[in-house]
ZATORLUM-282987 format. One record per atom (N, C-alpha, C): x, y, z; residue in one letter. Coordinates in steps of 0.02 Angstrom, whole numbers, plus 32768, in hexadecimal, padded with zeros to 4 digits. Last residue first. Layout:
! ZATORLUM-282987
XYZa;...
***
This chain:
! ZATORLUM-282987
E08F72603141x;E03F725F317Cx;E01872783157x;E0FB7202311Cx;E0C3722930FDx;E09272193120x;E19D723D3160x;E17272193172x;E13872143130x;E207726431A0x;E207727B3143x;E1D6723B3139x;E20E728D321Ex;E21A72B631FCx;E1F472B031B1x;E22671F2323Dx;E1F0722A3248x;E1E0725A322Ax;E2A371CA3209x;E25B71C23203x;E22E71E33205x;E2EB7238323Ax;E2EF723331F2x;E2C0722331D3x;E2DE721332CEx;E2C5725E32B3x;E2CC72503260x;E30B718E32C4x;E2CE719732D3x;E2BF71CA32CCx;E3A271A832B7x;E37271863267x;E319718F3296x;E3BE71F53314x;E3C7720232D9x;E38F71D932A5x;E3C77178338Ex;E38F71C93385x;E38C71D03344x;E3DE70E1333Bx;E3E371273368x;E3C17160334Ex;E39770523380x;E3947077334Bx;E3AC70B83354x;E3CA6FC633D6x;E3B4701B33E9x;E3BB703D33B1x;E3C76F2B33FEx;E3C56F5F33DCx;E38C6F9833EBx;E4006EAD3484x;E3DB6EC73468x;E3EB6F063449x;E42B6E1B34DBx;E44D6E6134C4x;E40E6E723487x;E4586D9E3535x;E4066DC8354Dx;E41B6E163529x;E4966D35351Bx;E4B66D663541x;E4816DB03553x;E44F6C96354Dx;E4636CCB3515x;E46D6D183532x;E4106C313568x;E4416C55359Cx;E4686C853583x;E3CD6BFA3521x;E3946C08354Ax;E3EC6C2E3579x;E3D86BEE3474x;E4116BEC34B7x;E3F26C0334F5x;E3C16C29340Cx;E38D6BEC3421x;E3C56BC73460x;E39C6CD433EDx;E3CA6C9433E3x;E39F6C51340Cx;E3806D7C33B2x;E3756D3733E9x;E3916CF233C6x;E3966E1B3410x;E3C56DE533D1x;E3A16DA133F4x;E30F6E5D3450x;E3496E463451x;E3716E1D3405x;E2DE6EF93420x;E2D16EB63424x;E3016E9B3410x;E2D16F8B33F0x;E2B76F5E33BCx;E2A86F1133C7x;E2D5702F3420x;E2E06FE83427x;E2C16FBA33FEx;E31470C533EEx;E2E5709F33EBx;E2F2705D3402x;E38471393447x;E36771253409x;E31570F23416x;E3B071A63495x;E3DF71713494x;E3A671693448x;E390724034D4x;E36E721734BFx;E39C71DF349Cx;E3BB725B3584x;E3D4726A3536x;E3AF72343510x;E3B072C635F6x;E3A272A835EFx;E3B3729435A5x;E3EB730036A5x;E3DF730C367Dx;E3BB72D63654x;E405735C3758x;E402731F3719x;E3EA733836ECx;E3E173C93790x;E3BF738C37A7x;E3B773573760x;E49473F837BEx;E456740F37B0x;E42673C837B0x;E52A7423375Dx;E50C7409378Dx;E4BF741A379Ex;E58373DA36D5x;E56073FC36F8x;E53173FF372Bx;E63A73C3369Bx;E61273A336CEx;E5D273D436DAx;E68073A83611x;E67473D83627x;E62C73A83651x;E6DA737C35B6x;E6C0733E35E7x;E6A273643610x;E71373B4354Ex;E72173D03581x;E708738D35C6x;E6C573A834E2x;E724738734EEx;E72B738A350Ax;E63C7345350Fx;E65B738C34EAx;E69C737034FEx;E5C073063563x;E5D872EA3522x;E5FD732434EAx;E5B9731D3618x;E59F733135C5x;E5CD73243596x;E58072E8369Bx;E5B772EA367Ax;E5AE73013624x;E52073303730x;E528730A36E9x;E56A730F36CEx;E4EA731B37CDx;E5117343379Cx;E531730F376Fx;E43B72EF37CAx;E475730B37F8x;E4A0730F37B7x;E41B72603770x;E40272883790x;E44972B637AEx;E3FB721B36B6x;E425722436F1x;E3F8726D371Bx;E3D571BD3645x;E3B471E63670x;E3E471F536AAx;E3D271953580x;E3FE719D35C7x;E3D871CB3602x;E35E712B354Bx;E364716B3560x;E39A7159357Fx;E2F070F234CDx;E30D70D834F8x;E341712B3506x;E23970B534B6x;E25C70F434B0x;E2A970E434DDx;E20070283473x;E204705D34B0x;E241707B349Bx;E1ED6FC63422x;E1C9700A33F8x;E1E170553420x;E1E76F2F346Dx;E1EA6F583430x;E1D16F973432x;E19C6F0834E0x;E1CC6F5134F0x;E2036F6734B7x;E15A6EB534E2x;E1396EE834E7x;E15D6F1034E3x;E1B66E33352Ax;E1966E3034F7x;E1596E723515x;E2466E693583x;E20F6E37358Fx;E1FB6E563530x;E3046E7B3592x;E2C06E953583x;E28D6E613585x;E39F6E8A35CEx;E3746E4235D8x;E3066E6835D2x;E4256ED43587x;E3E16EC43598x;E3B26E9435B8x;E4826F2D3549x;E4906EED355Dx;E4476EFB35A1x;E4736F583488x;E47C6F6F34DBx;E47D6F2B350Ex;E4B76FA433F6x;E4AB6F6B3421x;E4AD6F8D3460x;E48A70173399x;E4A8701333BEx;E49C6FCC33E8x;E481701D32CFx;E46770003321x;E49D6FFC3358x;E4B77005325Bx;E4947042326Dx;E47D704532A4x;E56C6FC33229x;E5336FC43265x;E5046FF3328Bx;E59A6FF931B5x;E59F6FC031CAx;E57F6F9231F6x;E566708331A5x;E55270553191x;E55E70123185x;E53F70CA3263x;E57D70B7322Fx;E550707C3200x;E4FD70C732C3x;E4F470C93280x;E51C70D23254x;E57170DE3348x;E53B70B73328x;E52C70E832F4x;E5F470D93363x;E5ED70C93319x;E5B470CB331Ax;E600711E33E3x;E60F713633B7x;E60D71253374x;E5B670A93449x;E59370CE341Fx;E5B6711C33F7x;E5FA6FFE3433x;E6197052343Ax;E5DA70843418x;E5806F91348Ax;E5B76FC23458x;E5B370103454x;E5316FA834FDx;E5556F7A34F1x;E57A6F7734B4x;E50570153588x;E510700B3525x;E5416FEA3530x;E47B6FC635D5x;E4B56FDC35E2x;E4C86FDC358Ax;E3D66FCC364Ax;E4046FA235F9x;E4516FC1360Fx;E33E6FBC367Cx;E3866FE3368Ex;E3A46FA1365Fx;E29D6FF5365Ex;E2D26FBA3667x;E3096FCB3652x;E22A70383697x;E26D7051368Dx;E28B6FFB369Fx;E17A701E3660x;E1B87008369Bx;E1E47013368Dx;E0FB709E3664x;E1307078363Fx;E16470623673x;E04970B63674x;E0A770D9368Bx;E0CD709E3684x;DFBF709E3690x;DFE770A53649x;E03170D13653x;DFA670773724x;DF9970B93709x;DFC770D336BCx;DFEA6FCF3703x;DFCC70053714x;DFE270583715x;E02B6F9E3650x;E02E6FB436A7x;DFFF6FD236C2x;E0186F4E35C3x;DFF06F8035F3x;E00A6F8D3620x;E08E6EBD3595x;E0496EEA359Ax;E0536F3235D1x;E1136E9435AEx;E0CB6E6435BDx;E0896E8235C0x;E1566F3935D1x;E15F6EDF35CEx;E12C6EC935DFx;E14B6FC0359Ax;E11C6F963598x;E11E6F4C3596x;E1D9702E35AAx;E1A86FF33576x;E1686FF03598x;E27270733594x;E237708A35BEx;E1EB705A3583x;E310704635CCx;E2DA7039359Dx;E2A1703635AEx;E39370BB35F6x;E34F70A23601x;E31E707935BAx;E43F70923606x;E40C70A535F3x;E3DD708E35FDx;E4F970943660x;E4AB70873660x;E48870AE3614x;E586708235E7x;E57570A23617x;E51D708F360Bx;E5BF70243597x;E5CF700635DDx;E5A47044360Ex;E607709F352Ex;E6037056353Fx;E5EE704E358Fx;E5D07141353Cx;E61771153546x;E5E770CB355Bx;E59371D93544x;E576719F353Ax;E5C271703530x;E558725C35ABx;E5A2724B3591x;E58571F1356Cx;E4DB72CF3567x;E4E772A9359Dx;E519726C356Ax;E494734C3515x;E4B9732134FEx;E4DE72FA3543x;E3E3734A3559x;E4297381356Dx;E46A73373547x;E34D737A3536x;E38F733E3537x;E3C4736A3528x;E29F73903557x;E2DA73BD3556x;E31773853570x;E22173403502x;E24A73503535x;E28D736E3534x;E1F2733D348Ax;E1DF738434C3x;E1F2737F3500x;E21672BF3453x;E23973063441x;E234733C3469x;E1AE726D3475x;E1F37276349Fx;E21072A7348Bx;E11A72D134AEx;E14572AA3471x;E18E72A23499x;E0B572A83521x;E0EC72BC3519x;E10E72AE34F2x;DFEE72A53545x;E03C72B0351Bx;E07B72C73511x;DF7272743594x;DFB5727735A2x;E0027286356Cx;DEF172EF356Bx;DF1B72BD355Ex;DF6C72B53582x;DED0736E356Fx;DE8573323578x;DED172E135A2x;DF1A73B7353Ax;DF0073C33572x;DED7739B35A5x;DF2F739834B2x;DF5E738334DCx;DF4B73903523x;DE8D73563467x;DEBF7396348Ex;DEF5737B34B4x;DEBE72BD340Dx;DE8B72E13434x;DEAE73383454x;DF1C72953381x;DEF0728633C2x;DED772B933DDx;DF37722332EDx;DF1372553313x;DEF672633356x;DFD771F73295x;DF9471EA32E4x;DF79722E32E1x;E038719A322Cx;E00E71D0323Ax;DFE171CE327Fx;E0C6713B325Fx;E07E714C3242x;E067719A325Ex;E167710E324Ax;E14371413260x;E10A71413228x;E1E27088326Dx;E1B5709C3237x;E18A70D8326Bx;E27E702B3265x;E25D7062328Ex;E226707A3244x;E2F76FBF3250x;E2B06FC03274x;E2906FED3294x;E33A6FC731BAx;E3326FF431FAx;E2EA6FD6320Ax;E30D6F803156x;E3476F70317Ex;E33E6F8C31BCx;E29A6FC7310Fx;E2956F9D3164x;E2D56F733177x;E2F9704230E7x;E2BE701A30E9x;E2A970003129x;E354708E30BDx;E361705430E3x;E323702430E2x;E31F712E309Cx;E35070F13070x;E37670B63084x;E2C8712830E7x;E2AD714830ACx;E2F77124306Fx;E25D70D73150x;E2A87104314Fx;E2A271053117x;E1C770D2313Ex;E20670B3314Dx;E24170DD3142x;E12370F03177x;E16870F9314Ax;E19E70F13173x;E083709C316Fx;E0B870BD31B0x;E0DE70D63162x;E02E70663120x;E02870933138x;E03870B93140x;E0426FF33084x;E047700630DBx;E035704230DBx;DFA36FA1302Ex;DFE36FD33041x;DFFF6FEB3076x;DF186F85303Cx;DF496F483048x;DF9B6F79304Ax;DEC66FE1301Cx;DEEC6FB52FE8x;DF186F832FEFx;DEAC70073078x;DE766FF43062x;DE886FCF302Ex;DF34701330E8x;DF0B703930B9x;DEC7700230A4x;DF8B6FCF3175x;DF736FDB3136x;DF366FF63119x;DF7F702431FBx;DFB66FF931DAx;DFB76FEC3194x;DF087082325Ax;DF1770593214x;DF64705E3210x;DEF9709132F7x;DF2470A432D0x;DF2B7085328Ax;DE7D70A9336Fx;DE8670863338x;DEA170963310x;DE9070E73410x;DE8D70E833D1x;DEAA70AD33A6x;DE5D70E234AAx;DE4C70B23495x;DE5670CA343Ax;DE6C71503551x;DE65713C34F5x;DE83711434D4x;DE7770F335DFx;DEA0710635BEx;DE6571113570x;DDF970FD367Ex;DE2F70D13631x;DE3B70F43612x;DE36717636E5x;DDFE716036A9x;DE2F712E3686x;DEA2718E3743x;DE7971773762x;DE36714B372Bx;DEF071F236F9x;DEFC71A936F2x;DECD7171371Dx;DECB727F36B5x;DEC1725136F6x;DEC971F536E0x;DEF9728E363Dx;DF2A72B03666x;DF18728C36A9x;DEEE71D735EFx;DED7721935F8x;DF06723B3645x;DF61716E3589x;DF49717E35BCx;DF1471D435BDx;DF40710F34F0x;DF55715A3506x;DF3171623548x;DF53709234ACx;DF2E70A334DDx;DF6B70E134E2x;DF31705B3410x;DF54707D343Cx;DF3170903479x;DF4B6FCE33A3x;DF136FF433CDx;DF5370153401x;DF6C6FCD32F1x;DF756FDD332Bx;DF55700C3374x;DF3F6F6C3257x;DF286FA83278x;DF706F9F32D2x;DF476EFE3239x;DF2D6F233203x;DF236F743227x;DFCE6E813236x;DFA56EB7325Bx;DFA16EF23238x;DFCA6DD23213x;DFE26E1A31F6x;DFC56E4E3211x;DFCC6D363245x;DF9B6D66324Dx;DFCE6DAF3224x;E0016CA93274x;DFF36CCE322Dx;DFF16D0A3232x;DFF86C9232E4x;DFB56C8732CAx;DFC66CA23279x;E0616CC93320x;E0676C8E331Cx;E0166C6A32F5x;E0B66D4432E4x;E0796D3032F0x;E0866CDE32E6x;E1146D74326Ax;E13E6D5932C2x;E0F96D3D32E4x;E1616D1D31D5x;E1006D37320Bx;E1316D513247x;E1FD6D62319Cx;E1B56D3B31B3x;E18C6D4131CAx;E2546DB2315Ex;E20A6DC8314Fx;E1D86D93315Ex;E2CC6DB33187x;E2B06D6B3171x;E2606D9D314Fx;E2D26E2B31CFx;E2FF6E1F319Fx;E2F16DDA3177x;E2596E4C3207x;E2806E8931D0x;E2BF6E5931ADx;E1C26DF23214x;E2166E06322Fx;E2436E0B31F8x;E1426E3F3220x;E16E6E1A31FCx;E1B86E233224x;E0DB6E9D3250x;E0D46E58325Ex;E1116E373238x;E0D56F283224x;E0E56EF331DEx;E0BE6EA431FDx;E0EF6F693299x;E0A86F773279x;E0A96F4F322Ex;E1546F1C32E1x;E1166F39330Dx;E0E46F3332DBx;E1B96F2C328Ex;E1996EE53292x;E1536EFB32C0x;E1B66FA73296x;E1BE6FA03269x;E18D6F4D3263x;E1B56FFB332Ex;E1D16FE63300x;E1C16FBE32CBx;E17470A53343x;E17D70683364x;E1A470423327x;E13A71413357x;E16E712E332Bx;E16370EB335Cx;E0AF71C232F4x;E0CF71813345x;E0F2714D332Bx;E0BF726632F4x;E0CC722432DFx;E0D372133309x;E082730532E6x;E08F72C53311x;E097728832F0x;E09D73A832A1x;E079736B32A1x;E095732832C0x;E11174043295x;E0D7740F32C9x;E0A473D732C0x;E16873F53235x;E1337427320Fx;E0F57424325Ex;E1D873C13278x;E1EB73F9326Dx;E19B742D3260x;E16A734932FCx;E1A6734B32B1x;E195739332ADx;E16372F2337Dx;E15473263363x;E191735A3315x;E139724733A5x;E16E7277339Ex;E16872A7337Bx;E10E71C9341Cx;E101720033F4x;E12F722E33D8x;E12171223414x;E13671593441x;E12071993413x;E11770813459x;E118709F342Fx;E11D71033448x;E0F66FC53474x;E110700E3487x;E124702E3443x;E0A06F2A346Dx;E0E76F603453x;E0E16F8E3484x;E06B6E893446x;E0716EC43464x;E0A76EE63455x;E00A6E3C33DCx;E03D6E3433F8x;E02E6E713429x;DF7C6E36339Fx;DFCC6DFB3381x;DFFD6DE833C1x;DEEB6E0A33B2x;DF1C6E3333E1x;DF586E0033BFx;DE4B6E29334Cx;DE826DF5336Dx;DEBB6E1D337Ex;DE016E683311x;DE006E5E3345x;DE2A6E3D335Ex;DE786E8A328Dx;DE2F6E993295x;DE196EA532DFx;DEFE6E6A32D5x;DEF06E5F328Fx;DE926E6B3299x;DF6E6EEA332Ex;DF366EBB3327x;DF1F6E9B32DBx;DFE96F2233A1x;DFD16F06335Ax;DF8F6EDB3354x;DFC06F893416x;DFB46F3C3404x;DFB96F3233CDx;E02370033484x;E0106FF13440x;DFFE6FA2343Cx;E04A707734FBx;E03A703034F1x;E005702334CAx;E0D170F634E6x;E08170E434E9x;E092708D34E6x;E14471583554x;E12D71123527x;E0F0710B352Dx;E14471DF3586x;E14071D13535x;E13171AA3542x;E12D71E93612x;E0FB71FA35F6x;E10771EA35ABx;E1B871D5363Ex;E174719E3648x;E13371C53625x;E1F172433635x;E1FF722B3612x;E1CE71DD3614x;E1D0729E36B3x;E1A472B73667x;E1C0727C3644x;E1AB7240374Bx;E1F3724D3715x;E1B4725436C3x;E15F728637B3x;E14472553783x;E18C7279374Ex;E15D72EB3831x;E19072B13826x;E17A727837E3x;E0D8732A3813x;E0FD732C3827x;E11572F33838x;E089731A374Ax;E086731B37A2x;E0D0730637B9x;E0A3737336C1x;E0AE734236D5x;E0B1732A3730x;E05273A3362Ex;E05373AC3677x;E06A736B3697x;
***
């Protein structure tokens, strides 16, 4: 259920804490997504629930720290109550991961999906992004997108900030195995790993067919992919460009998950 004028697409991103016991590593975003057999996965990325950075495999914790778990806050349908408060294991009892990784990339790809259990959807605010209805919308270099996060933590009433980006390569190669990521041209905060990233247009759309076929009506919406956080360099004037995992490998994930 979603109240009047509340865009259904603010209702996917959750706000996630890596943690190592009691201790708070970092912050993220994260998003629900409903796979073929009807069971929920929550997909975020990779360094989110490792603590490592995927391609060095270093701490990113400045304490060291490795996060043994993930706290979620799940809003309720009245947003007026604090939010649910779940405890997501990361690792097993054995020290083994949890989540699953793309199944033949690994953590090259920065995208991983855990298991969750939650409450009636009735009780609860949930919108997997998949249950939203995405109309193939025209995608070309240079045209807007949303990155829907959690910069610097929490917001009030747990609703996510749309930080406006643009595709900064041709998203006709992405995943190509030269380059499985779409670059975007960004200026993101710290929290807004894991967020869901979208085309959103209103009024009459342009659709992605030979035809360039125009439709009119109250917009539309297309799920673009995952965010992962900027490229970073030690150039404090650095061109502020960041990665988008695409839709595709996040349903693959999901999909071929073990919940």
């Amino acid at each position: 259920m979603t109240a009047p004028g509340i865009d259904p697409c603010s209702l996917v991103p959750l706000y996630v804490e890596p943690h190592f016991r009691e201790t708070q590593l970092s912050q993220a975003t994260a998003f629900l997504w409903l796979r073929y057999d009807g069971k929920l996965a929550l997909v975020t990325n990779w360094h989110v629930v490792a603590g490592r950075n995927p391609e060095t495999n270093e701490c990113l914790s400045k304490m060291g720290g490795i996060p043994d778990h993930l706290r979620l806050y799940m809003p309720y349908l009245d947003r007026a109550i604090p939010p649910l408060i779940i405890d997501i294991p990361t690792v097993g009892s054995d020290g083994g991961a949890l989540w699953s990784e793309h199944q033949r990339h690994g953590r090259t790809v920065d995208v991983v999906a855990l298991p969750i259990s939650l409450p009636r959807p009735d009780v609860i605010a949930m919108m997997p992004m998949n249950a939203i209805r995405t109309v193939p919308l025209k995608q070309r270099v240079g045209f807007p997108l949303f990155i829907l996060g959690f910069p610097f933590g929490r917001q009030s009433l747990g609703l996510p900030v749309w930080k406006q980006g643009s595709f900064a390569s041709e998203p006709y190669f992405t995943g190509h195995d030269a380059q499985r990521y779409l670059i975007v041209d960004t200026a993101s905060r710290p929290g807004m790993s894991g967020s869901p990233v979208i085309q959103r247009a209103h009024g009459e759309i342009e659709l992605e067919d030979a035809h360039g076929r125009m439709v009119a009506g109250d917009g539309g919406c297309r799920f673009v992919g995952i965010y992962s956080g900027r490229f970073h360099t030690n150039d404090v004037g650095d061109a502020q460009l960041g990665r988008v995992w695409p839709a595709t490998l996040v349903e693959e994930i999901a999909n071929s998950a073990r919940l």
